[in-house]
C-alpha positions, 0 to 999 in steps of 0.5 A: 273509093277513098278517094270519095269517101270524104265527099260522101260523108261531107255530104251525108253529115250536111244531108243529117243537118239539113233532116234536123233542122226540117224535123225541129222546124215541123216541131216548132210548127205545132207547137207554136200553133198549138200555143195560138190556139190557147188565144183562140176566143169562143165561141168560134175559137178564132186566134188572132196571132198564128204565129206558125206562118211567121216562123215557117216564112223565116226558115225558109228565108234563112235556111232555103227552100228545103225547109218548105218541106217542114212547113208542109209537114208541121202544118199537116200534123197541126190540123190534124191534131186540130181535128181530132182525129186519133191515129188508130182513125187515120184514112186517105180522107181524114188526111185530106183536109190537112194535107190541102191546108198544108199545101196552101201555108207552104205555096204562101211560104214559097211565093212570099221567100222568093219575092222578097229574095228577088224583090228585096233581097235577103240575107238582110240586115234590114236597116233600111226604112223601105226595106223593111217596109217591103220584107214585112208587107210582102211575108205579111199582109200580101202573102197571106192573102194566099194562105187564107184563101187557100184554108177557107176554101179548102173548108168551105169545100168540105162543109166544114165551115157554111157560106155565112161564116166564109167571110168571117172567116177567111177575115179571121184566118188572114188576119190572124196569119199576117200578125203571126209573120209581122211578130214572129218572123222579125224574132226569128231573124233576131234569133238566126239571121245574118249579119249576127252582129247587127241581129244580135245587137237587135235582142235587147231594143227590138226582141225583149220590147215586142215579147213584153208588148206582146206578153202584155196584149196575152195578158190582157186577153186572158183578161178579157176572156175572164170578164166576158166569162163571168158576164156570160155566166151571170148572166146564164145563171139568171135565166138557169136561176129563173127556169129552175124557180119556174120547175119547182114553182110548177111542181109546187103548183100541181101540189097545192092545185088538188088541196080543194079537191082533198077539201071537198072530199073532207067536207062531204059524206058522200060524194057522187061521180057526177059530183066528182066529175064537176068539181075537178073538169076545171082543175085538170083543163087549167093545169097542163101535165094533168092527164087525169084526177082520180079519187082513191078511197080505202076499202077494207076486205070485208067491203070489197064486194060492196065496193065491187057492186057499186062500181059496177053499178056507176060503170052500167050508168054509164054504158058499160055492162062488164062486172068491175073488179078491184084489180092489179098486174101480174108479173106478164102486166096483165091486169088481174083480180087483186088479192086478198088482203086487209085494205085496198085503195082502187080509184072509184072516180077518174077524170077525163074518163073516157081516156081513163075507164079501163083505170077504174077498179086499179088498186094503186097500193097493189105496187110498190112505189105508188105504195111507198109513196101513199103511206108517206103521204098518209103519215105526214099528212101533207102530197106525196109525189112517187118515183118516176113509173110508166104511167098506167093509161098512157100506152106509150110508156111516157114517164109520169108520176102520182101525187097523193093527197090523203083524205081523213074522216073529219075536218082537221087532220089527225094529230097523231100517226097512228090517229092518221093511219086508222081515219084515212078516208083514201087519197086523191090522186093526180097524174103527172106527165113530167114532159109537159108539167116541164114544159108548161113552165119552161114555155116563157124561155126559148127552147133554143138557148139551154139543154136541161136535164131533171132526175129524181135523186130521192133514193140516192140514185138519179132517176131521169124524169125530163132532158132536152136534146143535148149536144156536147158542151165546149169545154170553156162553156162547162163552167156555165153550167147550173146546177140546182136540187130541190125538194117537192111533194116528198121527193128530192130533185136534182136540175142540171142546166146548160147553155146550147150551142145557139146560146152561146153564139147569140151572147158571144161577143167579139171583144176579146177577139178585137181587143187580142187583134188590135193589140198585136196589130200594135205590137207588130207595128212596134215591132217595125217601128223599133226595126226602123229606128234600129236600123237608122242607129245601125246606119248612123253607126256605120257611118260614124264608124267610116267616119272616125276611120276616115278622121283617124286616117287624116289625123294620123297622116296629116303634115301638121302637129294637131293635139285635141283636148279637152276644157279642163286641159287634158289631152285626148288625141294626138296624132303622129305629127304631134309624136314627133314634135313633141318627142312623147308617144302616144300614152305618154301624150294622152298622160300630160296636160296641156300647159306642160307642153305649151305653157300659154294655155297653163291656167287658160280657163274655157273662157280665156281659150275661146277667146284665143280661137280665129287667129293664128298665135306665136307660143313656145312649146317644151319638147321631150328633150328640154327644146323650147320649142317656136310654134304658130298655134291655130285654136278652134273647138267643137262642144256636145252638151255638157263637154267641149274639146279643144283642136290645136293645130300647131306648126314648128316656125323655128327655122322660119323665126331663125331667118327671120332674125337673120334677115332683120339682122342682115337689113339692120346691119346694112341700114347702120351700114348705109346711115353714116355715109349718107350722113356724110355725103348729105353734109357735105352736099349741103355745104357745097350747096351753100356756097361754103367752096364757093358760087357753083353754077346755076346747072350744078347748083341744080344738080346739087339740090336733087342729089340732096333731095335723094340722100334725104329720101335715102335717108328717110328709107333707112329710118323706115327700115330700122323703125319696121325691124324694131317694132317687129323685134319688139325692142320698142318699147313705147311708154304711153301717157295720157294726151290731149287729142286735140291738141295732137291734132292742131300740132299735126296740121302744123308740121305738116301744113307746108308739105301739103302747100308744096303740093297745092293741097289744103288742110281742113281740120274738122274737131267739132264732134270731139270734145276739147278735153278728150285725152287717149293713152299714146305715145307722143312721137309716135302717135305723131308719125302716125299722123304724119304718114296718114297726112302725107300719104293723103298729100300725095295722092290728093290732086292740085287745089283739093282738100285732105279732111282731118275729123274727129269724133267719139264713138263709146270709150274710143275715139276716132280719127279719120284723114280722107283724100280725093285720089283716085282710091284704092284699087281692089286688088290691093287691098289686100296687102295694103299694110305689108311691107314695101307694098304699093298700088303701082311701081310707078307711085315711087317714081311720082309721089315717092315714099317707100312702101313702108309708112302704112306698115309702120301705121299699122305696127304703132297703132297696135303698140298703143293698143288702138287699131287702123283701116280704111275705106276707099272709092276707085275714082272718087278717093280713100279715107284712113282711119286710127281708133284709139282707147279713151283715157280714164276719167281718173289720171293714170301713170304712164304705161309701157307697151311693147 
């Protein structure tokens, strides 16, 4: 057992991890999706981001398949609480609904983690463009395809939602899910996923931009609703406004239509219910909600049988034998005899009266709220109208009112109270059918668009008179209501309007929705954007990164000192190479500048290096140890805006100068060495040859002039020698002076013009595109030699009776001189080293045209001591033609110069 007791608790503390993080993930998954809902537009109360699907996608990807459960559980309690229904409710059935939707979000989740992982592949840093590409269309748009047919269905099936609203919805519902995966599983990623480094590094370029772009699109959102509120509401109050003016309108309306009625009885002394009948047929059919028009008059006590006998005898005129009464209800609402008291106001006349002749006799001050509202209308003069009462002739019990007009004796009406209560005549009455004086004035507004409710608030307490079938307000619609009071006939009301559900679809508008929609589209498309150009940064990263590796590895290991600094002379790199040559470490190096170390680029500007770059270049170099040190400086540079650095690969030529000297010293020795017996045999070859010992044969003679002729090119062959070591020990020193081109040139074909007879070649001498006074900076002697051996050289290799082309000619501030021949040219493969030391196209060209393979190299050598330059152009087959360039003199005499 102890042995598995490590084991059991590694595997319970990983079991009580993975519990939590399934209970935080269902948290999150009604939390967020509670927060969606907030961006819910009316009046459907669609969300266009449900970020919850996002989230749950992400975990799974992260945390496995395990966290499906959570998925399953968050969704279930979100919709549960989405449907309102309490705990104490719960049942097999109200769980089905959410429990089904769940079932659908978490397939979407496990169909979309599992292709990508099989399809794509995850863990990811997602740096790759189709990658991402992949990740966000499948967890997206493709996934939800599943989710929202599912829900929809799931819907639809239960009558929650009706076919017309089941592609809107489904609509909706995806679109809603697939902007949630596009934004919210990327901060997920950033907030959990692996690699850490690179997500990390994500927080500030992908996360905080598509949290503010999406905190704006909210804002603008809320904006939105605010504005479509407040276009709603205006424009519900308006209609509200206008139906309530209407309602008052109306009341008013009735109040002043019975005024004629109080008119005629005020003008007539005695009025007839014929007469009574006739004038107020029109009134009633003209006015709807008037269900009758009575005339009340006031009969003292000691009038009562009067009055008694005379409505009798009207009702016996009109078919009725019956003896009328003045009467009133009992406690049981039976009608009974009135009691004695000083006056009574019973209705003598009424119109219609077949609906209305059980009325006749009924003294309407016998109750107290018809009574309250006469003597208001007897003091004041002006309709009263009485509390909300069950109206008399109506059997139904529907709610009315009355409104009393009073009638004076005279008339004007009195001026005094106590004069008003002692002429009142009576009171003309009409009844009111509160739902159809309403509805009379409500007819021009559809039925559909509002709920209405009107109550009698005189007394301080609401009486309700009139309401409309009232179903529950939305709760963002509370704030359309309208509410109004007024005051007719004596009586204050109290009007208060909604808007219904089909008002509120009617004016919904989707602009909110589209606008919310739209946005986070673009902030999802952002949100990839921005993964795109991370991950391409990530990329380019990488790659600098193996490549700085890659570099340092070669620099560090390279066989050759390199030194990289910068324009203003400070080095940056060394590598170890470097270290060693110079004796300083790396620190010591990165201190220095680089004119301490090689004193040639000491005040070298950015100019003067780059000019130095392209070619290798002999310096001295001081070591740590005070050794100068004899380098071969390579120079190139590499520039970014605004910097440029300087690559110097240096290579330690001191053991290569040392035997250089040596072997100069060694052939200068030899060729000193060489020249004095040369001397002395060519001396006394030449008196022998000249007979000083006497006739020597014709045979010997002969043998005599070429030995002589050996000596001389032997001879010839030491002077090249030390001339080529000389130049290249720099112990020439040339002094060069202003000299007449052409006559150089003239003094040249002279010299040479019997060797080139010798040969049977012709000289032609071409000055006609040189001016005769042009003058270059050289050495006489030297620039001499130089012309010699071009010459000679082209004698050589010229055949029998051809010519060699002298020509001279300008060309800017430089004058060229050219020397072509009609040899065979050049071959291509020499070419190359045409002006090195010794070299010839062929062995055999020292045997047939002599020379020893040094004069080109000597050309080469004096033209760059006199600051001008050779070269060649040649034709295998057709001949060669060499050319000198040398610098112009100044218009202005100039003093001889030394170059060395």
């Amino acid at each position: 057992m102890s042995l598995n007791y490590p084991l059991s608790s590694t595997l319970f503390w990983r079991l009580l991890w993975q519990g939590g993080r399934i209970i935080l993930l269902a948290a999150a998954y009604v939390q967020s999706g509670q927060l969606a809902m907030l961006l819910a537009a009316p009046p459907g109360f669609v969300s266009a981001i449900f970020p919850p699907v996002g989230v749950s996608l992400a975990a799974v990807l992260i945390w496995g398949y395990p966290m499906l459960l959570g998925v399953f559980l968050g969704s279930s309690l979100l919709n549960l609480s989405i449907s309102g229904v309490s705990i104490a409710a719960l049942s097999l059935e109200s769980l089905l609904v959410p429990c089904s939707i769940a079932l659908g979000t978490t397939a979407q989740c496990l169909v979309a983690s599992w292709s990508i992982k099989r399809w794509v592949g995850f863990p990811s840093a997602m740096t790759a463009d189709k990658q991402i590409f992949w990740i966000l269309l499948i967890g997206g748009p493709l996934s939800c395809l599943l989710s929202a047919t599912a829900g929809i269905s799931v819907l639809y099936h239960h009558q929650i939602i009706t076919s017309g609203q089941l592609l809107f919805s489904w609509w909706s519902w995806w679109v809603g899910d697939s902007i949630g995966v596009l934004i919210a599983m990327p901060l997920m990623f950033i907030a959990f996923a692996s690699p850490r480094d690179i997500w990390r590094s994500r927080i500030s370029t992908v996360g905080l931009p598509l949290l503010l772009s999406c905190a704006l699109m909210v804002v603008l959102f809320f904006r939105t609703i605010e504005d479509e509120q407040s276009r709603l509401q205006q424009h519900f109050h308006e209609q509200a406004k206008l139906m309530a003016q209407s309602i008052q309108s109306r009341l008013e309306l009735y109040t002043s239509a019975i005024k004629p009625v109080e008119r005629f009885f005020a003008a007539s002394a005695k009025v007839s219910n014929t007469d009574f009948a006739t004038f107020v047929s029109a009134t009633a059919q003209n006015h709807a909600g008037i269900r009758a028009l009575s005339w009340n008059p006031k009969v003292l006590q000691q009038e009562r049988l009067q009055f008694e006998a005379e409505l009798t005898q009207d009702a016996n005129s009109t078919g009725q034998v019956a003896r009328l009464s003045i009467n009133e209800r009992d406690d049981d609402d039976t009608l009974v005899p009135a009691g004695n008291r000083a006056s009574y106001f019973p209705i003598r006349y009424i119109e219609p009266l077949a609906q209305n002749r059980a009325a006749l006799g009924y003294d309407v001050a016998s109750e107290p709220v018809r009574q309250q509202a006469m003597f208001k209308a007897r003091n004041s003069g002006n309709a009263s109208l009485t509390a909300p009462l069950s109206m008399v002739q109506d059997h139904q019990h529907q709610i009315g009112m009355l409104l009393f007009y009073p009638v004076y004796q005279g008339h004007q009406l009195p001026a005094t109270l106590a004069g008003r209560q002692q002429l009142l005549r009576g009171y003309v009455v009409a009844v009111l059918h509160i739902t159809e004086v309403i509805a009379s004035a409500l007819v021009s507004y559809p039925q559909q668009s509002f709920q209405l409710q009107l109550d009698d608030i005189s007394t301080g307490r609401a009486l309700p008179l009139y309401h409309t079938q009232s179903n529950p307000v939305p709760a963002y619609a509370r704030a359309l209501a309208w509410q109004q009071e007024f005051e007719v006939a004596g009586r204050r009301f109290s009007l208060h309007i909604e808007p219904s559900e089909q008002f509120l679809q009617a004016q919904s508008s989707l602009q909110p929705w589209a606008i919310l929609t739209g946005g986070l589209l673009l902030c999802s498309l952002l949100g990839g954007f921005l993964l795109s150009v991370t991950g391409r940064a990530e990329q380019v990263r990488r790659q600098v990164k193996q490549r700085t590796l890659e570099l340092t590895g070669i620099l560090n290991n390279a066989a050759e000192a390199i030194l990289i600094f910068n324009s203003a002379g400070g080095i940056e790199r060394a590598n170890i190479a470097a270290q060693q040559l110079f004796g300083y470490s790396n620190n010591q190096l990165l201190q220095l500048p680089i004119g301490s170390l090689l004193p040639e680029f000491k005040h070298a500007g950015e100019t003067e290096l780059s000019q130095k770059q392209g070619r290798a270049i002999e310096a001295v170099g001081n070591s740590a140890a005070g050794v100068m040190l004899e380098l071969e400086i390579s120079l190139s540079s590499y520039s970014l805006p605004g910097h440029t650095w300087f690559i110097c690969l240096l290579h330690d030529i001191s053991e290569r100068k040392k035997i250089a000297r040596l072997k100069s010293e060694f052939v200068a020795t030899v060729s000193h060495e060489l020249r004095t017996p040369l001397t002395s045999i060519k001396g006394a070859l030449e008196l022998v040859n000249a007979g000083v010992l006497g006739t020597i044969p014709e045979a010997a003679g002969n043998m005599l002039c070429l030995a002589c002729k050996n000596t001389e090119r032997l001879e010839l062959l030491v002077n090249d020698i030390l001339d080529i070591e000389k130049l290249e020990l720099a112990e020439a020193s040339l002094v060069l002076s202003p000299l007449n081109l052409a006559d150089q040139l003239q003094l040249a074909l002279q010299q040479n013009q019997s060797y080139a007879t010798s040969y049977a070649v012709t000289l032609c001498l071409d000055m006609e595109q040189l001016p005769a006074t042009t003058k270059v900076m050289a050495h006489n002697q030297r620039l001499q030699q130089v012309f010699s051996n071009l010459i000679s050289n082209a004698v050589k290799f010229s055949p029998a009776q051809s010519q060699v082309q002298i020509k001279a000619r300008l060309q800017g501030q430089q004058a060229i001189v050219s020397f072509s021949d009609q040899g065979p040219g050049i071959a291509e493969e020499f070419r190359s080293r045409i002006f090195q030391k010794f070299a010839q196209a062929d062995g055999s060209d020292t045997r047939q045209r002599g020379g020893t393979g040094l004069g080109l190299s000597i050309c080469k050598a004096l033209m760059e001591k006199m600051h001008g330059s050779i070269g060649f152009d040649s034709i295998e087959g057709k001949g060669s033609t060499f050319f000198i360039i040398l610098p112009l003199v100044d218009e202005e005499p100039e003093a001889p110069t030394s170059a060395g």
